[in-house]
N, C-alpha and C positions, 0 to 999 in steps of 0.2 A: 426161398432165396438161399443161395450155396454162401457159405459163410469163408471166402477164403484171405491166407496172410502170404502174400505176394514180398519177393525181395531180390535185390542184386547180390552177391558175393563179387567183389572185387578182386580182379587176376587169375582166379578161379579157372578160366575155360582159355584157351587157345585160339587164336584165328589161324586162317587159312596158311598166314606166313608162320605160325608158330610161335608168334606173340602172345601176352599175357593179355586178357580182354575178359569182361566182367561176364557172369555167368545168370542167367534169369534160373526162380526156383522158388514154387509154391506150396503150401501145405493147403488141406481143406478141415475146416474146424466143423463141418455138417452144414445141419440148412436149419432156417428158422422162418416162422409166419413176424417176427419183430424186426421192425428195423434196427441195425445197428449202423450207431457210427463210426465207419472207418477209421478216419482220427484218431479217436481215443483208444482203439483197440491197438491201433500201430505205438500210441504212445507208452501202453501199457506193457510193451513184450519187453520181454529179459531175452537181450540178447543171448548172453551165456549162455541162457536155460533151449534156446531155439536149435544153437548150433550144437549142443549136447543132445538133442531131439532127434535131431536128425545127422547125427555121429561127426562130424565135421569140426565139434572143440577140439583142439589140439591142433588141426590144419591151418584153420585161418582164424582172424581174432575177430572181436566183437566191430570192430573199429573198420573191417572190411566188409562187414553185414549193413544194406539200406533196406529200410523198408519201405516199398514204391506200393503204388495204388493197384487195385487191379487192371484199371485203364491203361496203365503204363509197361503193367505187366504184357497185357493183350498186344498193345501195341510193337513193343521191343522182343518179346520172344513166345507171340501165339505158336504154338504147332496145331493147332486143330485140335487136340486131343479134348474132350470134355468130361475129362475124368481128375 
């Protein structure tokens, strides 16, 4: 099972009018034979530490990062890609 940490950035991306609109963006932490609980793993993330991860401290603040499920992720911004 692919172990991933799914999230919005708020105002982050554009709409068609050129609006500020929240942005979908996931990392993958690998695969494992153990279940883990979502939950807790959402609970456990440092914001700060996410958005310095993936270069983004300094643009937007901790306070504009959610971290959504991966259902929700799929839901609101699949692109097919399975990587």
């Amino acid at each position: 099972m692919k172990i991933r940490v799914c999230f919005r950035i708020k105002g982050l991306a554009k709409n068609e009018d050129g609006n500020p609109c929240d942005a979908g963006m996931q990392i993958s932490l690998g695969e494992t034979d153990k279940p883990i609980d979502y939950d807790t793993l959402a609970n456990n993330i440092n914001k700060e530490k996410l958005l310095e991860f993936i270069c983004m401290d300094g643009v937007v603040s901790a306070d504009d990062l959610e971290i959504i499920t991966p259902e929700e992720y799929d839901k609101e911004y699949d692109d097919n890609d399975e990587d």
